[in-house]
N, C-alpha and C positions, 0 to 999 in steps of 0.2 A: 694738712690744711686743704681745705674745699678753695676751688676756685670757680666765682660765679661767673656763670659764661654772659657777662658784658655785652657782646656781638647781638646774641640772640635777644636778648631784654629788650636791648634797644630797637632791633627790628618788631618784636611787639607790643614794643611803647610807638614807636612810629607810623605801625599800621592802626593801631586804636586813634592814633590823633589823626590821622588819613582819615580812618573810615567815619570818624566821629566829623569832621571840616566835609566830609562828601558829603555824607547825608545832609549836611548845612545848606551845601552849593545846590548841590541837587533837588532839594525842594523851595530853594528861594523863586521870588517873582523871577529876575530873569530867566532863570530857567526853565521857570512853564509857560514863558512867554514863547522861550527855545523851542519848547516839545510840541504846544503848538502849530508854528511855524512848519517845524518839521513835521507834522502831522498835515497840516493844509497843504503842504507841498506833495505829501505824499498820496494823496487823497486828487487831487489836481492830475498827479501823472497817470494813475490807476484809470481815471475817466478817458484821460488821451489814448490808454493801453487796449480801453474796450470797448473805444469809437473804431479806433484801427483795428482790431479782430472782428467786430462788425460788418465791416467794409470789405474784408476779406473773406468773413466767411459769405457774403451776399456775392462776391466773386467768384468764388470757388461754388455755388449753387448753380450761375448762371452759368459756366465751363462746362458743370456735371449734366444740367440740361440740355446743353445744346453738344457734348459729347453723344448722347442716349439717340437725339434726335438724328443723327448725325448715320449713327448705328443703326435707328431702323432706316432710313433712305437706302441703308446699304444692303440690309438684308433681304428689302423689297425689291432692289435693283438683282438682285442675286437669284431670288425666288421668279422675277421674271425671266431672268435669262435662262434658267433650268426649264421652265414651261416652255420658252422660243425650241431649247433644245428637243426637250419631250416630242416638241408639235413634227417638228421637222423628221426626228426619226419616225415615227408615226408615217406621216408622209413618206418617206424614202423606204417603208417595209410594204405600204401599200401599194408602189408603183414596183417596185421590186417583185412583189405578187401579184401584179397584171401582169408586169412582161414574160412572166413562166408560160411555160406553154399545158393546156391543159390534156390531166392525162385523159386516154380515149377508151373507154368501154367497149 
């Protein structure tokens, strides 16, 4: 004797009357009243999400600008000090070369 497996039937007599009541719910008015809704709202946060990365990345421009500027003031300050230093030794070889005594022929 066969025995019909009862258990299993019933889970795909249950899932067909599921899937069959979903698709119902699922495309009735309230529910694309739902999707909607949920779509408006999603569409709402996404605007708030790329006003705020707007704002930031206008922050992060005005950082990166005044970092560079920041860098030359430094490198100009840097390149003058090497010229102070240049002048100076400059100076300190050519008094160093006057006070030699000159040789005599």
């Amino acid at each position: 004797m066969s025995r019909l497996p009862w258990g299993k039937l019933g889970l795909f007599a249950g899932g067909v009357l599921f899937g069959t009541a979903g698709i119902k719910i699922l495309s009735s008015k309230d529910a694309k009243k739902c999707y909607t809704n949920a779509t408006a709202a999603v569409l709402r946060a996404k605007d708030s999400v790329m006003e705020t990365v707007t704002t930031v990345r206008e922050n992060c421009d005005d950082i990166l600008s005044d970092a560079k500027e920041i860098n030359a003031e430094r490198a100009a300050a840097d390149a003058e000090a090497v010229i102070e230093d240049a002048a100076e030794s400059i100076i300190e070889d050519a008094s160093d070369t006057a006070d030699e005594p000159k040789p005599t022929e």
